[in-house]
C-alpha positions as CSV (number, residue, x, y, z in Angstrom):
1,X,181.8,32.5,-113.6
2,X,180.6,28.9,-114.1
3,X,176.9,29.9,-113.1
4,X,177.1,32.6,-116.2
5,X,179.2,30.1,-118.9
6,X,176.1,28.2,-118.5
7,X,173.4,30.4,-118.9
8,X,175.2,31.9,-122.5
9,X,175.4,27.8,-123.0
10,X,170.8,27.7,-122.8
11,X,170.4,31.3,-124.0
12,X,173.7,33.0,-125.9
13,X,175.2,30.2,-127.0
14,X,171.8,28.7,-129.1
15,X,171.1,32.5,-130.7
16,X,174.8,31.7,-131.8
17,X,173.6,28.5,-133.6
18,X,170.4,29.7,-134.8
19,X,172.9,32.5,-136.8
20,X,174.6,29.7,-138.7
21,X,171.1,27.7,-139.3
22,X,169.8,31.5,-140.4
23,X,172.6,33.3,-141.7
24,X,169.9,36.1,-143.2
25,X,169.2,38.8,-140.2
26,X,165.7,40.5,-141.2
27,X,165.3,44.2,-140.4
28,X,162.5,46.0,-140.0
29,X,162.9,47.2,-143.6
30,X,163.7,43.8,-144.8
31,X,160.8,42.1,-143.2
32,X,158.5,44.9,-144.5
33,X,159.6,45.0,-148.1
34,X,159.1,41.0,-148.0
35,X,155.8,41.3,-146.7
36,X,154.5,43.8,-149.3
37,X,156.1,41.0,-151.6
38,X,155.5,37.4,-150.5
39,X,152.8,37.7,-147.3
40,X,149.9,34.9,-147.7
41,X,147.8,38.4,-147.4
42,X,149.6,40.2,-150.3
43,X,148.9,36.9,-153.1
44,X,145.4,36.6,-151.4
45,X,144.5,40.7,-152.4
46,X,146.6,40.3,-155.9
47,X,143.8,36.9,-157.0
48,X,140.7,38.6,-155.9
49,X,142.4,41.9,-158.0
50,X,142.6,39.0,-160.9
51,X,139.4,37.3,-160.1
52,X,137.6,41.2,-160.9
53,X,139.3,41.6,-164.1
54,X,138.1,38.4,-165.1
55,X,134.3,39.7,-164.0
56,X,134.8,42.4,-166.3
57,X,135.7,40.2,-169.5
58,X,132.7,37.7,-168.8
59,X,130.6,41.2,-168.6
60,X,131.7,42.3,-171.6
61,X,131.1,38.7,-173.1
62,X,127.6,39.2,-172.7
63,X,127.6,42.0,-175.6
64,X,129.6,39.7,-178.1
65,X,127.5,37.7,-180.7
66,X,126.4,34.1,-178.9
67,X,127.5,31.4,-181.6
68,X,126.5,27.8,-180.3
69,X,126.5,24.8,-182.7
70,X,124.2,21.6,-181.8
71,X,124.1,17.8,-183.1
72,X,121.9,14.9,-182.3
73,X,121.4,11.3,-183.3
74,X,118.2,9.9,-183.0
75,X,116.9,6.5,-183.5
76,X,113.3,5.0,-183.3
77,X,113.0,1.6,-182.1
78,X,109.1,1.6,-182.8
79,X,107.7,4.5,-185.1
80,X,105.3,6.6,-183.2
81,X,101.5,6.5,-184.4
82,X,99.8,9.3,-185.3
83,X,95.1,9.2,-186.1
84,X,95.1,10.6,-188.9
85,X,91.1,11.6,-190.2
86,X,89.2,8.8,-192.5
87,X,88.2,11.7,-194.7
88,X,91.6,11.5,-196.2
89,X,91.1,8.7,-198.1
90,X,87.2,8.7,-198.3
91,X,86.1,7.5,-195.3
92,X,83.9,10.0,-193.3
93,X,83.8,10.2,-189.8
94,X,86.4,7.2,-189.2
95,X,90.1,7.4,-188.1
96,X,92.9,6.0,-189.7
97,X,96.6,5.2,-187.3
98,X,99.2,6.1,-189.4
99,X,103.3,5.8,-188.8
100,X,105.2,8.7,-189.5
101,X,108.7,9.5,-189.3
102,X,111.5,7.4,-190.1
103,X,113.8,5.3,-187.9
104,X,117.3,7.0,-188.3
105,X,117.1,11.2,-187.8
106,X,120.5,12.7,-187.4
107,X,120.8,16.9,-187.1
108,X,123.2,19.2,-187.3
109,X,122.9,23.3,-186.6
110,X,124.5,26.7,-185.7
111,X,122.4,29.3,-184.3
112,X,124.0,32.8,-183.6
113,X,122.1,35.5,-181.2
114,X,123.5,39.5,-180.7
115,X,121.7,41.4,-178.2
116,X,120.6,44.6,-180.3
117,X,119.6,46.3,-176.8
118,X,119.4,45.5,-173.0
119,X,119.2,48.0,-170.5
120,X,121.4,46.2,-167.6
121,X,123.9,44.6,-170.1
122,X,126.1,47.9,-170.0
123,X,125.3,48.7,-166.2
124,X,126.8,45.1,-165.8
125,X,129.9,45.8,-167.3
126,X,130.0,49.6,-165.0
127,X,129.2,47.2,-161.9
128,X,132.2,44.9,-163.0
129,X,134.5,47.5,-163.1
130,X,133.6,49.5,-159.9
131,X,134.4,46.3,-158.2
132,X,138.0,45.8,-159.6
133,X,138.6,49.3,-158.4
134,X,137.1,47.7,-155.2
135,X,139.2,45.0,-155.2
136,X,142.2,47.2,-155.8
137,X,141.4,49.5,-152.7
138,X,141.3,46.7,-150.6
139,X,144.2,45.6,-151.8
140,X,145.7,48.6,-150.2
141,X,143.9,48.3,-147.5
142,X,145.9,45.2,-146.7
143,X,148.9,46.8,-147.7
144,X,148.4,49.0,-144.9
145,X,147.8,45.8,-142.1
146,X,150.8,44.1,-143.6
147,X,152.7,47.1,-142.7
148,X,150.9,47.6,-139.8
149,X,151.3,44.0,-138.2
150,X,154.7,43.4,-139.6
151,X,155.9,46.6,-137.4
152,X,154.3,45.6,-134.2
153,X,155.3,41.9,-134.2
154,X,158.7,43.4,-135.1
155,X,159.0,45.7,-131.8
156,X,157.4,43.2,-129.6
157,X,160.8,40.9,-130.9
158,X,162.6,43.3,-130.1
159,X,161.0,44.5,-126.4
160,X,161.3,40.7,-125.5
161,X,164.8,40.5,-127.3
162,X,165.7,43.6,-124.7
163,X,164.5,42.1,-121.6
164,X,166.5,39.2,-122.2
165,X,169.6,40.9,-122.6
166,X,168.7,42.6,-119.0
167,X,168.4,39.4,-117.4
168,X,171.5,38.2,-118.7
169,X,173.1,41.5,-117.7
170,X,171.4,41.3,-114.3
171,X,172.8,37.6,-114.4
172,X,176.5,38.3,-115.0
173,X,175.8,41.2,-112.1
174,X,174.5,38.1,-109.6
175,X,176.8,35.9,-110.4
176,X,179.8,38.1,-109.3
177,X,178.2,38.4,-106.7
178,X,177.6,35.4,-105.8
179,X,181.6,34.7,-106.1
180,X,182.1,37.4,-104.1
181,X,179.7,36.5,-101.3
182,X,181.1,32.8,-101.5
183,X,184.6,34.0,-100.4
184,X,183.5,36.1,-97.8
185,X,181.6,33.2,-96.2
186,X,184.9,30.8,-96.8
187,X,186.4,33.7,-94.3
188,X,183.1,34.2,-91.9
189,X,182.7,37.6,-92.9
190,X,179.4,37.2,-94.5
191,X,176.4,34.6,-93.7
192,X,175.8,31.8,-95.9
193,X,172.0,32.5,-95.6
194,X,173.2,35.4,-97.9
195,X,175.1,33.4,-99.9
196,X,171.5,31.0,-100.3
197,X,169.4,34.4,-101.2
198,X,171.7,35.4,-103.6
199,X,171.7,31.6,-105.4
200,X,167.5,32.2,-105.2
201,X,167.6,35.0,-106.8
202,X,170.4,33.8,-109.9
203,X,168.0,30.5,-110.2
204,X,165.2,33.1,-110.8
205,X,166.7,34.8,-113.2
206,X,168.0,31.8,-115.4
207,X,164.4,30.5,-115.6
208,X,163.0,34.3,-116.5
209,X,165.6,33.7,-118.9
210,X,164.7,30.7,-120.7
211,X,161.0,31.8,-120.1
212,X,161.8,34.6,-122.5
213,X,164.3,33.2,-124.8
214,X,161.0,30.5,-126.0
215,X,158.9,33.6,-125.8
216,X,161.0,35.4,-128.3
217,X,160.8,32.0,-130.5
218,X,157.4,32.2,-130.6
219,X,157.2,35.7,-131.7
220,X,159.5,35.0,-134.1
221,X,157.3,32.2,-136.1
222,X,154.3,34.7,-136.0
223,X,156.5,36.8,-137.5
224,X,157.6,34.5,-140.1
225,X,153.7,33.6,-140.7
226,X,153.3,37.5,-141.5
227,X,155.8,37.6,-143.8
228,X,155.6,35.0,-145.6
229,X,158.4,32.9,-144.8
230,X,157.6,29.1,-143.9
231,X,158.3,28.2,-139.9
232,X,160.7,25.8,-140.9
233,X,163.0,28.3,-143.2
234,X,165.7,30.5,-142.2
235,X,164.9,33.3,-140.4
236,X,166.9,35.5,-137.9
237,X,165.9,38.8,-136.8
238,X,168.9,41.8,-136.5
239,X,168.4,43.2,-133.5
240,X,171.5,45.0,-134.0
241,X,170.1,48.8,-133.3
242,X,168.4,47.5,-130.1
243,X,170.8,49.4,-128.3
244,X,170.0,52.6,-130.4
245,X,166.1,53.0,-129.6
246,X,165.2,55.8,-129.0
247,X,162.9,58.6,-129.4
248,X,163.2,61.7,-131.4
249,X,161.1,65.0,-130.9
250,X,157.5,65.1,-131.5
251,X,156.5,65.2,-135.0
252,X,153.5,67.0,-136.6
253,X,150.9,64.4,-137.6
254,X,147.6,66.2,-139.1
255,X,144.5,64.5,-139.5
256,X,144.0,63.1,-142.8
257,X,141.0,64.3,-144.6
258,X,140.1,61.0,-146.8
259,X,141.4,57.4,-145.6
260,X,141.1,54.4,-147.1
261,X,138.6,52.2,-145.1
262,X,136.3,55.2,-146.5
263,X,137.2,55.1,-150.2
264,X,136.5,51.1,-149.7
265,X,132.7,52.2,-148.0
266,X,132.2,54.7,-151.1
267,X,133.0,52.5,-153.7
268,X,131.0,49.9,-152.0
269,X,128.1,52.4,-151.9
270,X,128.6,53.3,-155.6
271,X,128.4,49.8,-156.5
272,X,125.1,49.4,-154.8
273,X,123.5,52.5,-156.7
274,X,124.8,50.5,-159.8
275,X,122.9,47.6,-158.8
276,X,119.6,49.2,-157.7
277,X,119.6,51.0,-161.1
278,X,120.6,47.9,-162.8
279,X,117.6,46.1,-161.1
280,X,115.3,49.3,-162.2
281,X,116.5,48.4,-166.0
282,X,115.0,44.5,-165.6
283,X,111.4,46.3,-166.5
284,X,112.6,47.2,-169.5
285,X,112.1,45.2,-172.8
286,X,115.4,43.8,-174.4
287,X,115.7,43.1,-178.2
288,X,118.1,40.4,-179.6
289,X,119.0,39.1,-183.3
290,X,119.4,35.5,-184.1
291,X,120.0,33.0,-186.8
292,X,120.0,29.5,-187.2
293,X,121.1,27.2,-190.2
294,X,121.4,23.3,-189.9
295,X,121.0,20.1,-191.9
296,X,118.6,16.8,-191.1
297,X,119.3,13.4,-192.4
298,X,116.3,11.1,-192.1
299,X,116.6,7.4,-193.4
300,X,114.8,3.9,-192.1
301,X,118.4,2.8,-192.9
302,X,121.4,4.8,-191.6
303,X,123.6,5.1,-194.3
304,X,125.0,8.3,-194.8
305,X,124.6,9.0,-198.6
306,X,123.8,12.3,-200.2
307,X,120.4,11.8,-199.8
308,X,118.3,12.2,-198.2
309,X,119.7,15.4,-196.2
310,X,117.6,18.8,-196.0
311,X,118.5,21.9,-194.5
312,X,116.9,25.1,-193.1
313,X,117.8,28.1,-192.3
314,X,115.7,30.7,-190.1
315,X,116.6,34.6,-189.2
316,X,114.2,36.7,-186.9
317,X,114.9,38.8,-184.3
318,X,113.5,38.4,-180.3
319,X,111.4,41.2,-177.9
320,X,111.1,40.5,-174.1
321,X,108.7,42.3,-172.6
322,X,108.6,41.9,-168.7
323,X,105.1,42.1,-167.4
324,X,104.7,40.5,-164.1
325,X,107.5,38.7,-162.2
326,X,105.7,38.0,-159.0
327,X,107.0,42.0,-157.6
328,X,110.2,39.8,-157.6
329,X,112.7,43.0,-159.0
330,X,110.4,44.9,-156.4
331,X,111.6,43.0,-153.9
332,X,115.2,42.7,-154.7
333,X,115.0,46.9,-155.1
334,X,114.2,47.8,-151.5
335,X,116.4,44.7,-149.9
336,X,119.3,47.0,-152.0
337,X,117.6,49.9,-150.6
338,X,117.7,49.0,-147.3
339,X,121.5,47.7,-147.6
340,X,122.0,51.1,-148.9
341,X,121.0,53.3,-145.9
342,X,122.8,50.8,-143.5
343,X,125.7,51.5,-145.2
344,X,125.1,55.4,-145.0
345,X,125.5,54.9,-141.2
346,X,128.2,52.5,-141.7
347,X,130.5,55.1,-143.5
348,X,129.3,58.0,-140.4
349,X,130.2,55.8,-137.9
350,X,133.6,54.4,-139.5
351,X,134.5,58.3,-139.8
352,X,133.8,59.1,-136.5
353,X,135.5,56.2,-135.5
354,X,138.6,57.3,-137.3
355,X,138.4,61.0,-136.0
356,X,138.6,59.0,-132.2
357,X,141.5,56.9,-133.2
358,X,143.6,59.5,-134.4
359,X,143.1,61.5,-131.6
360,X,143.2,59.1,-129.3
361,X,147.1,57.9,-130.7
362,X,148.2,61.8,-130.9
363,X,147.1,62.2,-127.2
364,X,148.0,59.2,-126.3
365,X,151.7,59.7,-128.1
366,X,152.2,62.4,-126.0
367,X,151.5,61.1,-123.4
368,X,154.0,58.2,-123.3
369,X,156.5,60.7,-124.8
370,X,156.9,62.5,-121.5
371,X,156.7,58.5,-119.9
372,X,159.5,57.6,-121.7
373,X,161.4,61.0,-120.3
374,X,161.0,60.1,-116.7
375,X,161.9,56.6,-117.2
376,X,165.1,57.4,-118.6
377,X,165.7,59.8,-115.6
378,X,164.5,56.7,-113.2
379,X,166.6,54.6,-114.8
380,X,170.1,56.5,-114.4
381,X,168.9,57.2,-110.9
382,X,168.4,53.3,-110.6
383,X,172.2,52.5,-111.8
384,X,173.4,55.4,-110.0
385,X,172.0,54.1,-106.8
386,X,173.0,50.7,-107.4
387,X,176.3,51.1,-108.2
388,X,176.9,53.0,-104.6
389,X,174.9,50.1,-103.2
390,X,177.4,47.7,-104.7
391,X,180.4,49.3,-103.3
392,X,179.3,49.9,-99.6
393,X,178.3,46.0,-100.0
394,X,181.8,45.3,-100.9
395,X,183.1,47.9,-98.3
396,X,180.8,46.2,-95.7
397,X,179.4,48.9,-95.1
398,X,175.3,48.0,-96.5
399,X,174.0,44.2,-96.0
400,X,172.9,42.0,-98.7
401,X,169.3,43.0,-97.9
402,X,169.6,46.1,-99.4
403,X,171.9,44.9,-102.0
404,X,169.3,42.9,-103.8
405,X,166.3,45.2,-103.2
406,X,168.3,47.7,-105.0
407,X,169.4,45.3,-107.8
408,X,165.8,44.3,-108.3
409,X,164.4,48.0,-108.4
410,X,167.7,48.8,-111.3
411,X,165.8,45.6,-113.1
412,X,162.2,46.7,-112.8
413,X,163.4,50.3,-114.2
414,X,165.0,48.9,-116.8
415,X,161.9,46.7,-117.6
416,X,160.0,50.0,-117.3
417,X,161.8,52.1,-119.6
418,X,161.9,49.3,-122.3
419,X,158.1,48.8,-122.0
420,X,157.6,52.5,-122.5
421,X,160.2,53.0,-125.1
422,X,158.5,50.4,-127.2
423,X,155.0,51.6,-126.2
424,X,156.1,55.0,-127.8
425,X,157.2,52.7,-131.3
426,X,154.2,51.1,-131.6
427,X,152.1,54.2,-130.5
428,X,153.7,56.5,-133.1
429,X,152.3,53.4,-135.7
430,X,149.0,53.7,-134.8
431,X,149.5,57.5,-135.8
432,X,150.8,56.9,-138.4
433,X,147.8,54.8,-139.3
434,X,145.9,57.1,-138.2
435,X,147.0,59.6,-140.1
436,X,147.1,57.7,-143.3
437,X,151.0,57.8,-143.5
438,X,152.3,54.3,-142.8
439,X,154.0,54.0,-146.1
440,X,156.7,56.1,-144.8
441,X,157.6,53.1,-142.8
442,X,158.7,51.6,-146.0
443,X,160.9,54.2,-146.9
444,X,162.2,55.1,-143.5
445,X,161.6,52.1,-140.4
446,X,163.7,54.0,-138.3
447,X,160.6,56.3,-136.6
């Protein structure tokens, strides 16, 4: 019993402390519903919804009345010269240098514009909007990986977490054993070359042991990462309903008809056709108001006094009328063009794509269904078998030979039937995905 007191000491015993220093045990339902919440991928997809709403108001900016107000100081350290003609002041065919101006100008305006009408100003705002909606599609898009990545780092805990518990079980097995063979060598019945074998073996296992126990560390920080939680926080994982897995009947999955990756591609191709038509608009002419009112000072001496100040005041409107740009909105039409049919073959190809990976998970699903079925008949046969072993060993009646091979098959059907359980787990996600229906993972984690 000493050999197993200090295995639980590297591998029981330190789960045991970890539960004090974590005293919150994370479910699968728990770690999803924080992940929807508080995953680094969740506040990343919330800002870029907020960076789009934000587009939209500086679109809609655009059809609000500009109002800018201006000031300058200005003063002359040498008047500029200006020829003026001789004829002036009688003198023909002479010129006479004059300086104009005065040495102190200060200014002061406010100019206001209003675009009466521009083709793409509208079409900018349509364009701003279509991409919020964008931004909120892919924002359930990563919804869907959370879920998706959450689950599978969760069941690869718990596959590692379940192999563990096998060595230690296969441990507490070998190191009867090994008490047992010990006596029998005190009293010559048995070899002590059997008694070495046996102490291989129980050294094998205690390293597999720690081997896994960092492993299961490891996947645990990954899966804090997903979720949100900082490395150095609390964080246990309840791997209470280990012992439950299990599989239930074959459900009916159907293949959805509209998935998300494809509403992304279609709003993505919508917003394209927004910009090609808003590039189209660019030959139009666009028509804005404006006014401007402001007041000059102009002194040789800058001394602010009511005089002398002089204002102005202009109103008018403005027509642009594009004529040649170089075939620069050409240019930028076909690149969009072009952009346009790749993505045509972008959205075949993703739903052909998604047609193969839900088929390929249903078939697959079955597959390890009927896996898992055997397994779990392999696996009673296993124990079965080894427990006769284990009491013609202690009869003397089979050698230790035989013994361990049949203790190492029990382990490697044990190993078997965990892999394929959890294969099943994550193979019924990847339907799920598949089929469009991974929320119901939020509402039910026991699939």
């Amino acid at each position: 019993m000493r050999t197993i007191l200090i295995l639980f000491a590297l591998l029981v015993t330190g789960n045991a402390v970890k539960a004090q220093e974590y005293p919150q045990r994370f479910s699968l339902q728990q770690c999803l519903d924080f992940a929807i919440n508080n995953s680094y991928a969740t506040h990343r997809a919330n800002l870029n919804i907020d960076e789009a709403r934000q587009q939209i108001n500086e679109s809609r900016s655009n059809v609000l009345p500009q109002i800018n107000a201006s000031g300058s100081l200005d003063h002359s350290m040498v008047l500029p010269t200006t020829m003026l003609p001789g004829e002036l002041i009688g003198e023909t065919g002479t010129q006479i240098p004059v300086q104009m101006g005065s040495k102190n100008e200060l200014d002061f305006g406010v100019s206001i514009e209003q675009v009466i009408f521009s083709p793409t100003l509208f079409t900018g705002v349509k364009i701003a909007k279509n991409n919020q909606e964008l931004q909120r599609l892919r924002a359930a898009m990563t919804r869907e990986e959370i879920i998706f990545d959450v689950s599978n780092a969760f069941y690869d805990i718990l596959g590692s977490m379940q192999e563990l518990d096998n060595i230690i079980h296969m441990i507490a097995k070998q190191d009867s054993l090994y008490l047992l063979t010990e006596k029998r060598v005190e009293e010559n019945i048995t070899r002590e070359v059997d008694l070495n074998r046996i102490k291989v073996n129980l050294t094998n296992l205690q390293a597999r042991g720690k081997n896994m126990n960092n492993i299961i560390s490891q996947q645990k920080r990954y899966l804090q990462i997903l979720i949100g939680i900082p490395i150095e926080d609390a964080f246990e994982v309840d791997d209470s309903g280990i012992k439950s897995i299990g599989i239930s009947e074959l459900r009916d999955y159907s293949q959805p008809q509209n998935r998300i990756e494809l509403d992304v591609l279609n709003k993505q191709r919508e917003m394209l056709e927004l910009e090609i038509r808003s590039n189209k608009m660019e030959y139009l002419p666009t028509l804005s108001a404006m006014a401007t009112a402001g007041y000059q000072f102009q002194s040789d001496r800058l001394n602010l006094t009511r005089e002398p100040w002089y204002s102005s005041a202009i109103v008018g409107v403005r027509l642009t009328i594009p004529i040649f740009d170089g075939l620069g909105k050409r240019s930028r039409i076909k690149q969009k063009q072009i952009r346009l049919q790749s993505l045509d073959w972008d959205i075949r190809e993703t739903r052909q794509t998604l047609s193969a990976t839900y088929l390929n998970a249903k078939n697959q699903l079955e597959v390890i269904y009927e896996l898992v079925q055997v397994q779990s008949e392999n696996l009673k046969l296993a124990e079965k078998v080894y427990s006769q072993t284990m009491a013609l060993y202690t009869e003397g009646l089979a050698n230790i030979t035989d013994l361990l091979e049949t203790e190492t098959s029990l382990h490697e059907v044990k190993i078997a039937y965990t892999t394929e359980l959890l294969r099943y787990k994550k193979t019924e996600i990847d339907l799920l995905k598949a089929s469009g229906t991974l929320e119901y993972l939020l509402n039910n984690s026991k699939i």
